[in-house]
C-alpha positions as CSV (number, residue, x, y, z in Angstrom):
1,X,26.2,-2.1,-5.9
2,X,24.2,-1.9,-9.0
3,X,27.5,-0.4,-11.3
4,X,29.2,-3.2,-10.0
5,X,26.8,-6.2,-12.1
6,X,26.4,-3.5,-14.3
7,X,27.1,-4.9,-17.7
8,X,27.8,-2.2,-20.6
9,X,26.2,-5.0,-23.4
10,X,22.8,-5.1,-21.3
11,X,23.4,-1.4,-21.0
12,X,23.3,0.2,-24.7
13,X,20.6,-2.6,-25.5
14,X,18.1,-1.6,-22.8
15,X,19.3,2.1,-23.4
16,X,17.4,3.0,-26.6
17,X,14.9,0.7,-25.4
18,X,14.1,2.4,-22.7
19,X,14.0,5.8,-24.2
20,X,11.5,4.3,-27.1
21,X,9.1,3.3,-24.9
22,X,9.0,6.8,-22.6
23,X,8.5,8.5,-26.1
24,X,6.5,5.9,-27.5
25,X,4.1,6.4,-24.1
26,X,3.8,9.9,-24.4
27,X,2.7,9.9,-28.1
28,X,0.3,7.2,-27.5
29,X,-1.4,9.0,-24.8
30,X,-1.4,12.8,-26.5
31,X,-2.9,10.8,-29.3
32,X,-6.0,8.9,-27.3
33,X,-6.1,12.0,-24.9
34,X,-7.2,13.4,-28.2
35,X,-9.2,10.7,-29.5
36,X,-11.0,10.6,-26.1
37,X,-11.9,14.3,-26.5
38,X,-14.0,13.8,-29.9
39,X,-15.2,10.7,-28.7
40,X,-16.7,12.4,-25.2
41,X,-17.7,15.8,-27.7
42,X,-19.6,13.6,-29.9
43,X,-21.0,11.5,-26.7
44,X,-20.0,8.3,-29.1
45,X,-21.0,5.4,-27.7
46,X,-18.0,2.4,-27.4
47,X,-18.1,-1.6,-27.9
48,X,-19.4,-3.4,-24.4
49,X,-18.5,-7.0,-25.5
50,X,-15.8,-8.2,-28.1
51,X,-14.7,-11.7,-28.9
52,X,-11.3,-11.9,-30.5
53,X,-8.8,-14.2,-31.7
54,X,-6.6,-13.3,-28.3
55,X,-9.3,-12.9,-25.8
56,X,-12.8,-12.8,-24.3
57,X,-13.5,-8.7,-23.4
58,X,-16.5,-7.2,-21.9
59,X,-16.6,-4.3,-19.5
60,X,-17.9,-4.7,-16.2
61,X,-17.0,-3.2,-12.5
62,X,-13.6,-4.3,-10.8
63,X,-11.6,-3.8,-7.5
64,X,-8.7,-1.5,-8.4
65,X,-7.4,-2.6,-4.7
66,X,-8.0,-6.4,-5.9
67,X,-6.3,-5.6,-9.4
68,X,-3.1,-4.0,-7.2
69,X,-2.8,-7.2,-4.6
70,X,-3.0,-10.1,-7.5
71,X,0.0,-8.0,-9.5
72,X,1.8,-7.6,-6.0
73,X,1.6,-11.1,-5.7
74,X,2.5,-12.2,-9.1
75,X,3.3,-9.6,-11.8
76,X,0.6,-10.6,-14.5
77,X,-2.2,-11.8,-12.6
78,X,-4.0,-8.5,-11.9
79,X,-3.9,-7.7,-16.0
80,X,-5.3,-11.2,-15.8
81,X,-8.2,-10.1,-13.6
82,X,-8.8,-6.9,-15.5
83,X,-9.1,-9.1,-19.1
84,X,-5.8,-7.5,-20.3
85,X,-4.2,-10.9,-21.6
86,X,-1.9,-9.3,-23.9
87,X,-0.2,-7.5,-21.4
88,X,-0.7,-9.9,-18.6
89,X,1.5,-12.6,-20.7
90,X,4.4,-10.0,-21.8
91,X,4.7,-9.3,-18.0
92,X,4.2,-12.5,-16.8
93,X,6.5,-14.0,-19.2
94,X,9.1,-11.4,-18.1
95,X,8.6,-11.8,-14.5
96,X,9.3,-15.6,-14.9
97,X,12.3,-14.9,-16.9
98,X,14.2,-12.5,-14.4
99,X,12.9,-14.9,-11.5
100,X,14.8,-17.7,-12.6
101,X,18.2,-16.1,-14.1
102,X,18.4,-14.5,-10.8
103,X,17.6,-17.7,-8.7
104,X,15.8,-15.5,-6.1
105,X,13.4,-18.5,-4.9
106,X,16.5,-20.7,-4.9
107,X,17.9,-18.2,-2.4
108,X,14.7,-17.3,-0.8
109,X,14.7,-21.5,0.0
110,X,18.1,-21.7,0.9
111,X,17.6,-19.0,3.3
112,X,14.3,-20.6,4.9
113,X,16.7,-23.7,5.4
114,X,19.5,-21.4,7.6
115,X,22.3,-21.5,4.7
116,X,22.6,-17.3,4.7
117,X,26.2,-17.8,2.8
118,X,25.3,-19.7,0.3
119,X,21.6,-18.0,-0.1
120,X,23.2,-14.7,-1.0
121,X,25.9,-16.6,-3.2
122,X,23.2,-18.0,-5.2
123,X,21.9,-14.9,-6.1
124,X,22.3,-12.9,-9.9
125,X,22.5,-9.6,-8.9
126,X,22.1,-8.5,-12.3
127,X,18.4,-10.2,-13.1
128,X,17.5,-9.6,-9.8
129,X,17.6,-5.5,-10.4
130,X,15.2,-5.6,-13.1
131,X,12.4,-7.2,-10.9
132,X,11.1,-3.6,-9.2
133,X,10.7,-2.4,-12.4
134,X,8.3,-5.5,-13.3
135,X,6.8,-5.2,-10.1
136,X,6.0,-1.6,-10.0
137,X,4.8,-1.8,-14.0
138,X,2.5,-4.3,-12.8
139,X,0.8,-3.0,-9.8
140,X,0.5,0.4,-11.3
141,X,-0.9,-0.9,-14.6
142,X,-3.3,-3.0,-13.1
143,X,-4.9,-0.3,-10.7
144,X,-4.9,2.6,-13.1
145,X,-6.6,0.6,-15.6
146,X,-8.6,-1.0,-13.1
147,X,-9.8,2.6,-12.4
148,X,-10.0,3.8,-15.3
149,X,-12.3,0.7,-17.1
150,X,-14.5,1.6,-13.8
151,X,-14.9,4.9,-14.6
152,X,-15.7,3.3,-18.6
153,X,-18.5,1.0,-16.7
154,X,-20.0,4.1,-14.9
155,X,-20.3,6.0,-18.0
156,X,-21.8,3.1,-20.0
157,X,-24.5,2.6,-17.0
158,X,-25.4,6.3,-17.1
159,X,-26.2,6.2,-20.8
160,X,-28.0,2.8,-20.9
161,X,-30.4,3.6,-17.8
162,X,-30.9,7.2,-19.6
163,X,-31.7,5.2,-22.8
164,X,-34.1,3.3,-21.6
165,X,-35.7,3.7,-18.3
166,X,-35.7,7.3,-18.3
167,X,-38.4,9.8,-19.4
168,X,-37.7,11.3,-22.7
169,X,-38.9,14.6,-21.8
170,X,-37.2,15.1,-18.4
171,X,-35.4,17.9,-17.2
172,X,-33.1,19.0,-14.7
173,X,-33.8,22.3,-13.3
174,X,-30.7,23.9,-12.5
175,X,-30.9,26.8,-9.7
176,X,-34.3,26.4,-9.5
177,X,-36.0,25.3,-6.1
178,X,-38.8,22.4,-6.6
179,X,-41.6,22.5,-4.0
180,X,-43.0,18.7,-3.1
């Protein structure tokens, strides 16, 4: 079914597009893979709180489960949740977009009403394929970067309660048993 709304202009476009941004992925993650390896080395200490132009970011503890169900329900809102406002309007923007060229509410109403011929003549076959892939971008982004600013938060925690509420001169005695 797909080959047959396939359309060889959309094709060679999203091609090239495609193949940029598995690349472009790949690099950009070798590359912070390797910047988070000097970072953790040097036990550098990262920005907690940012105001920008663009958005309001501070890091704080977040339900990766939460972050999944809002993208499920609408591809944007969990990058909403998780302060990611740059992303969250790029896929929400999108995900509008392929909703309305494919008239999938019109035919999700028409079908609610009884009018199955017309529901599934309504329908754009060819905008209505690219909505899994928004879908799945979303839910996936929003938990793993859910998890991954939680693991950020932990981290942070740690260092500040060792920073200040903990002994200077303690020790953990490794293999040794402590009597009380």
């Amino acid at each position: 079914m797909a080959t047959n709304v396939l359309d060889s202009r959309w094709l060679l476009a999203y091609l090239p597009v495609y193949f940029f941004a598995i690349w472009d992925s790949h690099r950009t993650t070798v590359d912070m893979n390797k910047v988070y390896m000097l970072a953790e080395r040097e036990d550098h200490r990262f920005n907690l709180f940012s105001i920008g132009s663009m958005e309001i970011n501070y890091l704080d503890k977040r339900n990766p489960i939460m972050a999944a169900i809002w993208s499920a329900l609408v591809p944007g809102l969990g990058q909403l949740y998780i302060h990611r406002l740059i992303t969250a309007l790029f896929v929400l923007s999108w995900a509008v977009i392929f909703l309305y060229l494919s008239h999938l509410l019109e035919a999700v109403i028409l079908l609610f009403l009884g009018d199955f011929s017309q529901s599934t003549a309504v329908l754009r076959e060819e905008f209505l394929l690219m909505l899994p892939s928004i879908y799945g971008f979303s839910i996936y982004d929003a938990y793993v970067n859910t998890v991954e600013n939680n693991k950020l938060f932990e981290k942070e925690q740690r260092q500040f309660l060792k920073d200040n509420y903990q002994d200077p001169n303690f020790q953990i005695l490794k293999g040794e048993k402590v009597n009380d």
